[in-house]
C-alpha positions in Angstrom: -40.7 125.5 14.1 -43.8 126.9 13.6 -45.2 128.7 10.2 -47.5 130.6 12.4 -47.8 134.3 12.1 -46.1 136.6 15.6 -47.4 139.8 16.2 -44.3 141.6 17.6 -45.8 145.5 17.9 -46.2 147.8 15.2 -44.2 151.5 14.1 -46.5 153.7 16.4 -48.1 151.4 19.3 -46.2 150.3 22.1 -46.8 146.9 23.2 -46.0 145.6 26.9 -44.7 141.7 26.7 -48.2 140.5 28.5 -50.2 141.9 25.8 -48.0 140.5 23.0 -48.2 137.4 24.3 -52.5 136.9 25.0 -52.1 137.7 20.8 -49.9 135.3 19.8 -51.8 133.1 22.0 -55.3 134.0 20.8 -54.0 133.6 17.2 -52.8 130.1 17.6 -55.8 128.9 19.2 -57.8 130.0 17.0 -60.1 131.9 19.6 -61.3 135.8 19.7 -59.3 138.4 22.0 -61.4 140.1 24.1 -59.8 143.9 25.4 -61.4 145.7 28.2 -59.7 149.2 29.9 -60.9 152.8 29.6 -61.3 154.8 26.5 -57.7 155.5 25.2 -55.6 152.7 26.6 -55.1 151.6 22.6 -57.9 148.7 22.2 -59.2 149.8 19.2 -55.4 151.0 18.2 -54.4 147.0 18.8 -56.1 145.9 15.7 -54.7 148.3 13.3 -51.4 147.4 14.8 -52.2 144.0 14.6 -52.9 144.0 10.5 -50.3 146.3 9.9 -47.7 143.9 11.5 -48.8 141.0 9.9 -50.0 142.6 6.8 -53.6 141.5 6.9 -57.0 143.7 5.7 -58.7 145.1 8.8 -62.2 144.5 8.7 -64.1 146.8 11.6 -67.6 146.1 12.9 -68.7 149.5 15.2 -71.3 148.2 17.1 -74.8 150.0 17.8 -77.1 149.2 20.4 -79.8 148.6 17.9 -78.1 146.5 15.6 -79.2 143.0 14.5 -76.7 139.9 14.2 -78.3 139.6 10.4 -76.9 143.0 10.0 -73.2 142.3 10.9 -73.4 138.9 8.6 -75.4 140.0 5.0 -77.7 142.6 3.8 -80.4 141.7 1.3 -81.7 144.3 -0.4 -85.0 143.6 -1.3 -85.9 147.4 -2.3 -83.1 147.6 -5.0 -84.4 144.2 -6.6 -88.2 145.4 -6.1 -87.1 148.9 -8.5 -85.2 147.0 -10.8 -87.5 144.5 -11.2 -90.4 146.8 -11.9 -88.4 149.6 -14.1 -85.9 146.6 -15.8 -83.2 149.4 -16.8 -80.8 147.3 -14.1 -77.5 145.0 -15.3 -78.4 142.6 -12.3 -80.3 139.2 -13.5 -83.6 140.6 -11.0 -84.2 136.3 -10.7 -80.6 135.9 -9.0 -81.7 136.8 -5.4 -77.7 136.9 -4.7 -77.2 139.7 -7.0 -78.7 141.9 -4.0 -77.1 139.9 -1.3 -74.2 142.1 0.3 -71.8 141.1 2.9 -71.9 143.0 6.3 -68.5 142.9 7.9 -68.3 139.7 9.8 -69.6 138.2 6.0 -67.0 140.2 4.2 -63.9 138.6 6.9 -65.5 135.0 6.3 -65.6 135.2 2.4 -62.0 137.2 2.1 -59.3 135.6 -0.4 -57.0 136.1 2.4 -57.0 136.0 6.4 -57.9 139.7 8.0 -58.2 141.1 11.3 -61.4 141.5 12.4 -62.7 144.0 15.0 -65.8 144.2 16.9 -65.8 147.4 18.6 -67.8 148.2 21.7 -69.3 145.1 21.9 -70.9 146.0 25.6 -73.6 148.0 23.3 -75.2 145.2 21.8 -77.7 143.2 23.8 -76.9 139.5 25.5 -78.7 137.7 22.7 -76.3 139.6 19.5 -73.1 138.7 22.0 -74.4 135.2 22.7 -75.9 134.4 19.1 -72.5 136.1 17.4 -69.9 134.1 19.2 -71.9 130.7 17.7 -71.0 132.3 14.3 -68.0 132.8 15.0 -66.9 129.1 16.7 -68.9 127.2 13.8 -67.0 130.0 11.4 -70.2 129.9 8.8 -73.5 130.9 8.4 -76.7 130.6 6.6 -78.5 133.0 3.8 -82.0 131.8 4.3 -83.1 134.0 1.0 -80.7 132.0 -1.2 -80.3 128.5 1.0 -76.9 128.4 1.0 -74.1 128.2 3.7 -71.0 131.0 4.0 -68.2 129.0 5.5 -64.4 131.1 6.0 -62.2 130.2 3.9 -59.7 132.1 6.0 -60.3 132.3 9.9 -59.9 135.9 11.0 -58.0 137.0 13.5 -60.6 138.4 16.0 -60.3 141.1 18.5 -63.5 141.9 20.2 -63.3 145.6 22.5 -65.2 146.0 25.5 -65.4 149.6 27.4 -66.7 147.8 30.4 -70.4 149.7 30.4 -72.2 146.4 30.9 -71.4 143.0 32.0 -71.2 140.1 29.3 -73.0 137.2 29.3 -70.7 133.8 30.9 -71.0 131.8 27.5 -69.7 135.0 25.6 -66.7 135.4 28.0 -66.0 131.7 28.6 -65.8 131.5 24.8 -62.7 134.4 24.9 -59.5 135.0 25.8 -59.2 137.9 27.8 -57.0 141.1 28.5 -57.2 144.2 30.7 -55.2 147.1 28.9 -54.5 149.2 32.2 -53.8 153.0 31.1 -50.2 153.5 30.6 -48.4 154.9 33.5 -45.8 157.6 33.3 -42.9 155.3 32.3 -44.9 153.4 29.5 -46.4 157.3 28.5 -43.3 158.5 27.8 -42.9 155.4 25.7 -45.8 156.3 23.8 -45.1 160.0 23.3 -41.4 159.2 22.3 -42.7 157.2 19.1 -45.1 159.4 18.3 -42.6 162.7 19.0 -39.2 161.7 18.4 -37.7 165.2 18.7 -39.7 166.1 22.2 -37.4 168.2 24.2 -37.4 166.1 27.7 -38.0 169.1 29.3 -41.4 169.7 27.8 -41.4 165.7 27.7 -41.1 166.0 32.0 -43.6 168.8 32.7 -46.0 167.5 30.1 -46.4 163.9 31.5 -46.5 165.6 35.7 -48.6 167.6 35.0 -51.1 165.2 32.6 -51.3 163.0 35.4 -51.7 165.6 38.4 -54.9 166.5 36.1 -56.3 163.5 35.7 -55.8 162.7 39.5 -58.6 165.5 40.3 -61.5 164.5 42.1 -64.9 164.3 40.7 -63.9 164.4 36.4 -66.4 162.6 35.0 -64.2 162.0 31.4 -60.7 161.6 32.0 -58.2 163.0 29.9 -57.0 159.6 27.8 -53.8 159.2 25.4 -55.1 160.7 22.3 -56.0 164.2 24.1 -52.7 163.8 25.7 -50.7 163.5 22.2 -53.0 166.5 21.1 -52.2 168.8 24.0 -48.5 168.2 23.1 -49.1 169.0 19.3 -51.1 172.2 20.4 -48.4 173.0 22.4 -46.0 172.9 19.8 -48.0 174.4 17.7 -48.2 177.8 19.3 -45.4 179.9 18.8 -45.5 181.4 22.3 -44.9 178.4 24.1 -42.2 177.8 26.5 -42.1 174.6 28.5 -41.1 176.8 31.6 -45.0 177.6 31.7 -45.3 174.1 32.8 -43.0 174.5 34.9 -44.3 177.6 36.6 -47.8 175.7 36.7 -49.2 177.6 33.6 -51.4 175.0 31.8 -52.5 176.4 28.3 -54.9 174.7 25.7 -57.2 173.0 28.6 -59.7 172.8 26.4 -58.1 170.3 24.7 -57.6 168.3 27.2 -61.0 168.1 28.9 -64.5 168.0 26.7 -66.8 168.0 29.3 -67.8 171.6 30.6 -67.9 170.3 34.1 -64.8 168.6 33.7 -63.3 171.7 32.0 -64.2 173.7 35.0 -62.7 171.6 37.7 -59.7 171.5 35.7 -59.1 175.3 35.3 -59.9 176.3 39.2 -57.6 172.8 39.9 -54.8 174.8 38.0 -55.5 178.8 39.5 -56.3 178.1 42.8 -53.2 175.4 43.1 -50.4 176.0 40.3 -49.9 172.3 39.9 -46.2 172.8 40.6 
């Protein structure tokens, strides 16, 4: 039998079979996940659950359009060593150039004592040549410090989950180097899933109305930001929140607290005439 490590779900994040599965997969060959969906279908949310249920350190890189591969592997700090050198009121030996090397956070998951999850979030924001020159690193699992001449190999491959919110296309090496997934937003069944673990005592008639009319919202022509999972779970906990709530409001196509459903002023708009002119219900 094997000694590898399952990922089986975690306390609050509801995993479907198909997506359980492309992990355990990914983890045993050794090759980085790569989640694409909409903003609040749980890709970022799958790493955490993903160290929590195997108790590993999670390691996240955010990624910025302007960012450099150098500054996801090490920093050197040549501005710190310049002061100390010229002052001398530093502990640091000002001759030991790896005294003011520090590890970025694909460095920090190669050198660990122990195996981590690492995430790379949003990688559509970096250009083709960080994607491109990134997944080398991470199939040769080392890298060089030119400063210092020396070679960072892991002592502990990661387990690698790379997120993807779809806003460019990736380059064929960085995709053909991946495993792949497509985290679909949850529908109504696999919602009420979700908002059952994170509200165990939700009356199923505010359960009901709040899930109808959720989807009847996001169904509306022409919203430019969706209402996603996490503004859904906050609508419910402003709801609750209020004293004056009854879910027969829903019921009677009242929809309170839009505002916390829709950021967008456009979208916020569309949303309230959507609700006056119509009464979802």
């Amino acid at each position: 039998m094997s000694n590898r490590p399952e990922f089986s779900g975690a306390t609050r994040y509801v995993l479907d079979m198909e997506l359980a599965s492309i992990v355990n997969i990914s983890m045993a060959l050794e090759m980085p996940l790569l989640l694409k969906g909409e903003p609040g279908t749980g890709k970022t949310m799958l790493a955490h659950a993903i160290a929590e249920n195997l108790s590993m350190p999670l390691i996240v890189l955010n990624v910025k359009s302007s960012m450099k591969l150098i500054d996801a592997l090490y920093q050197y700090d040549t501005l710190t060593r310049l002061n100390d050198s010229r002052f001398g009121d530093s502990k640091r030996d000002v001759s030991d150039i790896e005294e003011y090397i520090k590890m970025g956070k694909i460095g920090q998951a190669f050198t660990s004592d122990i195996r981590t999850v690492l995430l790379i979030d949003e990688i559509d924001k970096a250009d083709t040549d960080f994607q491109d020159d990134m997944l080398d690193v991470l199939d040769q699992m080392e890298f060089d410090i030119i400063e210092i001449d020396k070679t960072f190999k892991a002592e502990n491959r990661p387990v690698i989950i790379i997120t993807s919110n779809a806003k460019k296309d990736l380059s064929d090496p960085f995709l053909g180097r991946c495993n792949f997934h497509h985290i679909a937003f949850p529908d109504p069944k696999m919602m009420r899933k979700i908002l059952n673990v994170h509200f165990p005592a939700l009356g199923s008639n505010l359960l009901e109305n709040a899930v109808a009319t959720f989807y009847r919202l996001r169904d509306m022509d022409a919203i430019e930001k969706k209402p996603a999972t996490r503004e859904l779970i906050n609508w419910i906990r402003a709801l609750n929140a209020d004293p004056d709530f009854k879910p027969k409001k829903l019921a009677k196509g009242e929809v309170p607290f839009l505002g916390v459903l829709f950021k967008k002023s456009g979208d916020y708009e569309r949303a309230s005439g959507f609700v006056n002119r119509r009464r979802i219900f």
